[in-house]
C-alpha positions as CSV (number, residue, x, y, z in Angstrom):
1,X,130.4,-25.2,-44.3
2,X,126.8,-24.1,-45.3
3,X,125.7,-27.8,-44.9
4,X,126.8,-27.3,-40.8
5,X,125.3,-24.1,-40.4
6,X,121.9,-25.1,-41.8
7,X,122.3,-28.4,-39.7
8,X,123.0,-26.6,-36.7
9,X,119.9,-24.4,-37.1
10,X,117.2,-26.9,-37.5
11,X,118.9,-28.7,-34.6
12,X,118.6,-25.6,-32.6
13,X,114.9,-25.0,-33.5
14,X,113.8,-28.7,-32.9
15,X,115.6,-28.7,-29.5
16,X,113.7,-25.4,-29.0
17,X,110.7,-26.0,-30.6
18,X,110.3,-29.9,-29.4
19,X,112.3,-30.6,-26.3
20,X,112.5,-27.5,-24.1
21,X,110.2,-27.6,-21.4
22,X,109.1,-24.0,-20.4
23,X,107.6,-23.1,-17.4
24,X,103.7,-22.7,-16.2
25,X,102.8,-19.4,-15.7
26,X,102.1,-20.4,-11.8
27,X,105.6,-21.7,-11.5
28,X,107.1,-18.6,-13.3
29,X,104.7,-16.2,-11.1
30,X,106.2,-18.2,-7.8
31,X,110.0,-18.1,-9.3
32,X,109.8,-14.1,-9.7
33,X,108.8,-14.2,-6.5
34,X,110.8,-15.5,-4.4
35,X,113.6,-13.2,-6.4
36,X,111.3,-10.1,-6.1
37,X,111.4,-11.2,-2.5
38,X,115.6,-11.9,-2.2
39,X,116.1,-8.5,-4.1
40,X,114.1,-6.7,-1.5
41,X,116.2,-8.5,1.5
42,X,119.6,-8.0,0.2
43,X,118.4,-4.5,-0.5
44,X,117.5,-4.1,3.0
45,X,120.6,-5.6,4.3
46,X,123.1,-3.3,2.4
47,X,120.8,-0.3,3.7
48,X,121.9,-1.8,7.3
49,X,125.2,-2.3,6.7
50,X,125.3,1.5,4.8
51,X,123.9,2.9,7.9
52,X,126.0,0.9,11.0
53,X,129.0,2.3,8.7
54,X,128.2,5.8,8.8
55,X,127.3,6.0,12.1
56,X,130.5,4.8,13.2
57,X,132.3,6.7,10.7
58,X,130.1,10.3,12.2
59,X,131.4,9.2,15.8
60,X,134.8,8.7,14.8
61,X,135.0,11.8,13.2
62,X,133.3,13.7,15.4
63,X,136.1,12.7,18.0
């Protein structure tokens, strides 16, 4: 049982360590991004929606 645990470790830190390929910090700036970008539209978007929704709610109640 020990023997697996301590195999599974050193595996983990030699696929870590060895053959994980991490990212530059261009393509990580560029990545961040284009989410700080999608955050921003899908923000915008619900903030739309939000607003068409209680307009027609203030006109159907105002009725």
């Amino acid at each position: 049982m020990l023997n697996n645990i301590v195999t599974y470790c050193k595996n983990s830190y030699d696929e870590l360590a060895h053959k994980t390929t991490w990212p530059t910090r261009q393509e990580l700036t560029h990545s961040a991004i284009i989410v700080l970008v999608a955050s921003l539209v899908l923000a915008l978007l619900v903030a739309g929606i939000d607003w068409v929704f209680r307009t027609l709610m203030e006109l159907i109640y105002s009725v």
